[in-house]
C-alpha positions as CSV (number, residue, x, y, z in Angstrom):
1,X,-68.1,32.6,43.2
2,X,-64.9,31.0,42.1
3,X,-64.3,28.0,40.3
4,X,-60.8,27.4,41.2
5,X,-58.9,24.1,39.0
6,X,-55.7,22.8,40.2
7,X,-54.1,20.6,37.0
8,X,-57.3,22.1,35.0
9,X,-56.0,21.8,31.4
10,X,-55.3,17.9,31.5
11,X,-57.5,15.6,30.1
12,X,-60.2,15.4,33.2
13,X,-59.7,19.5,33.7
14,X,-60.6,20.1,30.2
15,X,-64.2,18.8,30.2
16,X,-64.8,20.1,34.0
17,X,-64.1,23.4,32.3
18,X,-66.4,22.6,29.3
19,X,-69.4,22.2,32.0
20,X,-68.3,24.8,34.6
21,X,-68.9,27.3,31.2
22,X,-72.4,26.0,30.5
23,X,-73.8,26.5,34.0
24,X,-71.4,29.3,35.8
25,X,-73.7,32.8,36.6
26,X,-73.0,36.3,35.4
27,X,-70.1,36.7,37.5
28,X,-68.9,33.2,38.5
29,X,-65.2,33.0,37.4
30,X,-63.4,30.0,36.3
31,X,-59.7,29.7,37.2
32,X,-57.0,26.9,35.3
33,X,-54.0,26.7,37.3
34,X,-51.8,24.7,35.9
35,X,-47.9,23.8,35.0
36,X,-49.2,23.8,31.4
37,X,-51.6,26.0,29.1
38,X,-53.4,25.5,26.4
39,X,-51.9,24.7,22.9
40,X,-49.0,23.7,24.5
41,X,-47.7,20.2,24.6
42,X,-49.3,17.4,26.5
43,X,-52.3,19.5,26.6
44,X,-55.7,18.1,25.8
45,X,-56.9,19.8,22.4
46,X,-60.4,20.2,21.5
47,X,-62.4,19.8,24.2
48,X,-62.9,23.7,25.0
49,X,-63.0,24.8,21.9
50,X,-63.0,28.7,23.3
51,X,-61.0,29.8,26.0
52,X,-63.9,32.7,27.0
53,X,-64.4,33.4,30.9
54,X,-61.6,31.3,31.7
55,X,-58.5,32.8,33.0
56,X,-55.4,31.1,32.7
57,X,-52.5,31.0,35.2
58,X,-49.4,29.4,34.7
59,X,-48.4,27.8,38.6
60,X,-46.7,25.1,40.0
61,X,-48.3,23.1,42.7
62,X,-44.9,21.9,44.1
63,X,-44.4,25.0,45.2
64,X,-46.5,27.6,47.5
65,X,-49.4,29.1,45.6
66,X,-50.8,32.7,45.5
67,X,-52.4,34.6,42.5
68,X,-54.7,37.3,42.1
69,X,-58.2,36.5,42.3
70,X,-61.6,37.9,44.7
71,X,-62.8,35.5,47.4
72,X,-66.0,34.7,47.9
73,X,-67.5,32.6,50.3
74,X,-68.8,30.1,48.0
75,X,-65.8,29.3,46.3
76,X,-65.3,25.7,45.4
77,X,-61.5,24.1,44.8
78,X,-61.1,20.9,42.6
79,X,-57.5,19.7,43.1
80,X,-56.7,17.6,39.6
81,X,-52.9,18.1,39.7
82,X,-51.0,15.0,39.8
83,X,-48.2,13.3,38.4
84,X,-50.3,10.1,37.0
85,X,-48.9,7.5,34.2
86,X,-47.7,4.3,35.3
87,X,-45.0,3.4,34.4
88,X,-44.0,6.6,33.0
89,X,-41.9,8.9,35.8
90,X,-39.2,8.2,38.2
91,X,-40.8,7.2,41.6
92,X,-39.5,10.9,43.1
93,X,-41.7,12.9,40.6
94,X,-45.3,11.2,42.1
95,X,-44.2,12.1,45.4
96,X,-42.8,15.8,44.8
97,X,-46.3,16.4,42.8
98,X,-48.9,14.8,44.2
99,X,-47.8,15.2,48.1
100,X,-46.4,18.5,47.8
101,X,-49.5,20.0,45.6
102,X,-52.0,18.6,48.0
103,X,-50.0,20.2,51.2
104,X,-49.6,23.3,49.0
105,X,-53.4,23.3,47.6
106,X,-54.7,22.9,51.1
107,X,-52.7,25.3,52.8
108,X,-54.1,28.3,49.7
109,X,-57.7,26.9,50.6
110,X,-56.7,27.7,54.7
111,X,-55.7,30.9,53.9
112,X,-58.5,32.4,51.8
113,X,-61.2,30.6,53.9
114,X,-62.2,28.3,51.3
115,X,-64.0,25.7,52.7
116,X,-65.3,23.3,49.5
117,X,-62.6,21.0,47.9
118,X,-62.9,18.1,45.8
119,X,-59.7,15.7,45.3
120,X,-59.2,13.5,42.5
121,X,-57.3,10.7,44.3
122,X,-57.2,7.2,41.8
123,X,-58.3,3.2,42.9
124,X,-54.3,3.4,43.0
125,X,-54.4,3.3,46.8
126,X,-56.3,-0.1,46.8
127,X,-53.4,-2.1,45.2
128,X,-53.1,-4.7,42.8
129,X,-55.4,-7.2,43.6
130,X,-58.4,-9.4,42.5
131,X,-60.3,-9.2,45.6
132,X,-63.6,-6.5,45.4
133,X,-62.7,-3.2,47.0
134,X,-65.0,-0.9,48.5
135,X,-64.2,2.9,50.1
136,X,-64.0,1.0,53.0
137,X,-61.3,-1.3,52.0
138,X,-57.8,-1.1,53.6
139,X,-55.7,0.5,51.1
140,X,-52.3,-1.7,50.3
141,X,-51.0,0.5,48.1
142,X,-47.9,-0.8,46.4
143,X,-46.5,1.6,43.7
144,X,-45.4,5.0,44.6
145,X,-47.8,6.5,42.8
146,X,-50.5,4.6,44.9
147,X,-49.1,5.8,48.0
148,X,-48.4,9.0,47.3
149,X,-52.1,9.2,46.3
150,X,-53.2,7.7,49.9
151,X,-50.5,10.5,51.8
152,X,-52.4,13.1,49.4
153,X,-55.7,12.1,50.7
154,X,-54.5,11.9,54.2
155,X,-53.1,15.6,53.9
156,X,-56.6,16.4,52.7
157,X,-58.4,14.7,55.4
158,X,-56.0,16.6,57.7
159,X,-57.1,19.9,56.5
160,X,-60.9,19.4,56.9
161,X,-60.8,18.0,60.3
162,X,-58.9,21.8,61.1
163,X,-62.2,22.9,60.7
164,X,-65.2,19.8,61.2
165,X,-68.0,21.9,61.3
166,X,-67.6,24.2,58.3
167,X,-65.4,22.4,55.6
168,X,-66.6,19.9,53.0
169,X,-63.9,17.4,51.4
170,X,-64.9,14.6,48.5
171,X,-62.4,12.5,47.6
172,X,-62.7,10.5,44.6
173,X,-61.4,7.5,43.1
174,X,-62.1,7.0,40.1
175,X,-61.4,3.7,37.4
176,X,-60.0,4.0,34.3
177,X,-61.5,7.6,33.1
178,X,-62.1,7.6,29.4
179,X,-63.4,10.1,26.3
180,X,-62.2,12.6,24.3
181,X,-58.5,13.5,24.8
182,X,-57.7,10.8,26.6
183,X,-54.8,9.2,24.9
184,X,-54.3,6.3,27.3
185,X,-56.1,2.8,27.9
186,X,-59.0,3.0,26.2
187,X,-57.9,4.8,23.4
188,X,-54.7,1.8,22.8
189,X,-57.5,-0.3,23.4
190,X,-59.4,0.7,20.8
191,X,-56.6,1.5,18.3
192,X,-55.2,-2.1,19.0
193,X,-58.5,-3.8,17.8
194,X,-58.9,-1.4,14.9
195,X,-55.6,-2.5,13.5
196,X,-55.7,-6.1,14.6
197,X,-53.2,-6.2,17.0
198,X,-54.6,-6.8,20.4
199,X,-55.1,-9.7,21.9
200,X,-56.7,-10.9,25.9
201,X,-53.7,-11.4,27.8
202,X,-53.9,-14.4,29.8
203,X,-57.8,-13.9,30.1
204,X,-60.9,-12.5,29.0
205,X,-63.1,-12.0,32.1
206,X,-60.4,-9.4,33.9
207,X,-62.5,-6.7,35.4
208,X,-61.6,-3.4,34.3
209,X,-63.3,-0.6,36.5
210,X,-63.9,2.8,34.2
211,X,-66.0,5.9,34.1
212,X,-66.5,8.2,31.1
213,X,-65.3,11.6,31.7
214,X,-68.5,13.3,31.5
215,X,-69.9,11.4,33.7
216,X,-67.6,11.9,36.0
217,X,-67.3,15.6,35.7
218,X,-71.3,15.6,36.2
219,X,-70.9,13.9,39.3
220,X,-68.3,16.6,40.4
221,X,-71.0,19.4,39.9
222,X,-73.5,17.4,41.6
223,X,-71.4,16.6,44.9
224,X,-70.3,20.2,45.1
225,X,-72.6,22.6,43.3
226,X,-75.8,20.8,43.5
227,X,-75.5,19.6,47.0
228,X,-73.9,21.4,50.2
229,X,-72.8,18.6,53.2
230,X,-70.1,19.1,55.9
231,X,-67.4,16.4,56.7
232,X,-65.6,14.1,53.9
233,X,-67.2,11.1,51.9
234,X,-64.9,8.9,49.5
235,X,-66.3,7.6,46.5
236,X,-65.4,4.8,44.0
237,X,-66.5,6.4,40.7
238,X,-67.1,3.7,38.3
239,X,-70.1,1.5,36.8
240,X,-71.8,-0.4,39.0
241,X,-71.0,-3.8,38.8
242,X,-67.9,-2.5,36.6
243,X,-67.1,-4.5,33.2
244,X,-64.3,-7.2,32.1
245,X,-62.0,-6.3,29.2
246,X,-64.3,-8.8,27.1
247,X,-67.5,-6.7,27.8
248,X,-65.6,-3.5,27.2
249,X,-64.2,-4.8,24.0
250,X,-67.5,-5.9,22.5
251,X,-69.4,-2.8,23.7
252,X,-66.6,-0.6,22.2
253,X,-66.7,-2.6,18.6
254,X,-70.5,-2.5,19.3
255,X,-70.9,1.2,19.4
256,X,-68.2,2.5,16.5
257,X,-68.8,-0.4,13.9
258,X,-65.9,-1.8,14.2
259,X,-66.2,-5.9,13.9
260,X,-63.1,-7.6,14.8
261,X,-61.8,-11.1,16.3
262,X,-59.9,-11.1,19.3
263,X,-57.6,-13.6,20.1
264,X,-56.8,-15.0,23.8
265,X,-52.7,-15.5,24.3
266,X,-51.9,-17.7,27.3
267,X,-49.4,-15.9,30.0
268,X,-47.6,-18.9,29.9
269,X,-46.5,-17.7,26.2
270,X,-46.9,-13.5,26.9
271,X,-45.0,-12.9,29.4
272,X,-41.8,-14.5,28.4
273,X,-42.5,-12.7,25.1
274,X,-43.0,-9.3,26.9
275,X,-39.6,-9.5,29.0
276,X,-37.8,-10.2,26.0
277,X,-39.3,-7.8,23.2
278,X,-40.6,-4.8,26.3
279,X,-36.7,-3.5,26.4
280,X,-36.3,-3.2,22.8
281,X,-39.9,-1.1,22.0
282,X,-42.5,-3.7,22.9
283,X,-44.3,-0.6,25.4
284,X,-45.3,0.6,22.0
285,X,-47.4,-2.2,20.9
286,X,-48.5,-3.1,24.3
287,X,-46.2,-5.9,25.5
288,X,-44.0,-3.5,27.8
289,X,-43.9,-6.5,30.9
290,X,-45.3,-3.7,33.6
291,X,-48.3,-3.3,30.9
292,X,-48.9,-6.7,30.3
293,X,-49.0,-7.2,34.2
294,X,-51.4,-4.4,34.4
295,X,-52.9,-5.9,31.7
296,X,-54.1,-9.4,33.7
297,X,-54.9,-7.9,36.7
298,X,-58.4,-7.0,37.8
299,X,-59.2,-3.7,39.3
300,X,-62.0,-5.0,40.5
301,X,-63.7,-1.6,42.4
302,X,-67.1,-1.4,43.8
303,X,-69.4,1.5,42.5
304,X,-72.6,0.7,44.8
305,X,-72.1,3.9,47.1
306,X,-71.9,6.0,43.9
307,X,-75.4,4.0,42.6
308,X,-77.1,4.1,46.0
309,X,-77.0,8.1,45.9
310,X,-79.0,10.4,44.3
311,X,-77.0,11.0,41.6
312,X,-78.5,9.3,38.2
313,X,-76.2,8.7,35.6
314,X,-76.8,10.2,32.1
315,X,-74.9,7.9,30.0
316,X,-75.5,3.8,29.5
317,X,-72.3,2.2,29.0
318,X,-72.7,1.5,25.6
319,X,-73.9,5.5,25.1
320,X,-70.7,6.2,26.6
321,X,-69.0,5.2,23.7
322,X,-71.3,6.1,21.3
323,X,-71.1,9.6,22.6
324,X,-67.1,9.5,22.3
325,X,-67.8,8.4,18.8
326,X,-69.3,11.3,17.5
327,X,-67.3,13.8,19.4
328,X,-64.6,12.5,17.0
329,X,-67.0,12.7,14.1
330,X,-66.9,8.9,13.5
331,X,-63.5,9.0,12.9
332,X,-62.3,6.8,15.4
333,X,-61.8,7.0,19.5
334,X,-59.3,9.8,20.5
């Protein structure tokens, strides 16, 4: 069978390909299909530390995809590729990727007769809100790269229901996905309270949904490896109930060592402060005012549907870090 990754050598591609090598069979290939390869920039370093029985393809999902490669009627698509940080890219860019790739992925899937494909989507779609949301939540999405997340579902949803009885389709949303690689909130999170210089902004009890990336990836092979099912299921993939940004902190200072005092800033003070110093290089110390909205803002996403399945998770959320910790040999979180 084929193991086929759109967007496969970014941060959540990189350890799906670390597990897909420990449990393909003897003739099982692994396919990375991405814009980038590895050792080039922007690309996740360390995680596969050998490239062996992994063929790399160079391909852009904007456009229409072919390469060489043997069907089989097992084969199983994960569709990563997305245009993702925000802020970060003119709003044209989320829709030419993400829209584009998922018409473009499911139209290669249609015409080999692959009938098994998992979409990373993002809690994007639900908006910015405080309010609990569950899969079956309206989505208000209300930055382009929330709706072109929802239209990329839709286009997915579109393809299965071509063919009800045969095709399988998970969508997942995950939280904020964090470990090794990442390079994004976590990893300023935990740099800022190493070097003393973040602070709660506005709040302390803002709910940040998350997932570690192995735990994540090991819910991928269980959905579509472990289990067969026809039809489409959406899942919020976070803990369940999901943590605040003081929980997180003192788990993360918990689990590398690290004892630090964090102070509480009032909005009434940061977000003047933000609009002022953000245009002249406050993004870099984390007072950018889109961040610091981001910031104060609870993604507040349910995880029950995940936890009410069979799937157990292997990590606590303390041994999430922990683990994190020593696959950066103790150095730090990156």
């Amino acid at each position: 069978m084929n193991y086929i990754i759109f967007g496969g050598s970014g941060f959540i591609g990189t350890h799906l390909i670390h597990l897909l090598k420990d449990i393909k069979k003897t003739g099982d290939k692994i396919y990375d299909l991405d814009i980038v390869m590895p050792g080039e920039e922007g690309v996740v370093p360390g995680v596969v530390e050998n490239n062996e029985g992994v063929e790399y393809i160079r391909l852009d999902v904007r456009k229409p995809i072919e390469f060489d490669f043997v069907p089989t009627k097992d084969d199983i698509i994960f569709n990563l590729a997305a245009v993702h940080r925000t802020p970060g890219h003119p709003d044209n860019e989320y829709f030419e990727t993400n829209i584009k790739g998922a018409e473009n992925v499911t139209a290669f899937a249609e015409k080999h007769n692959i009938n098994k494909i998992l979409f990373t989507s993002s809690i994007a779609p639900y908006g910015a809100a405080e309010e609990l949301k569950t899969e079956g939540t309206l989505p208000t999405p209300n930055t382009p790269y929330g709706i072109s997340k929802l239209v990329a579902e839709k286009i997915h949803e579109k393809w299965q229901n071509a063919d009800k009885s045969r095709r399988e389709l998970t969508i997942v949303r995950p939280g904020i996905v964090y470990g090794k690689g990442e390079h994004g909130n976590m990893t300023r999170l935990y740099k800022g309270q190493k070097k003393h210089y973040f602070f709660y902004a506005g709040r302390k009890d803002t709910i940040k949904a998350c997932i570690y990336v192995k735990e994540l990836v090991r819910f991928f092979k269980y959905r579509m490896i472990d289990n067969s099912f026809v039809g489409v299921d959406v899942f919020n993939c976070t803990f369940e109930p999901a943590y605040t940004i003081e929980q997180i902190c003192e788990t993360m200072q918990k689990a590398t060592d690290m004892k630090r005092h964090i102070m509480l800033i009032p909005s009434w003070i940061l977000m003047p402060a933000a609009y002022v110093f953000g245009p002249i290089g406050g993004k870099k110390v984390g007072i950018h005012p889109a961040r610091v909205k981001k910031l104060m803002i609870s993604t507040n996403i349910s995880g029950k549907k995940l936890s009410e399945t069979d799937y157990k998770f292997h990590y606590s959320f303390e041994d999430t870090f922990k683990d994190w910790f020593d696959d950066c040999n103790k150095e730090g979180l990156f």
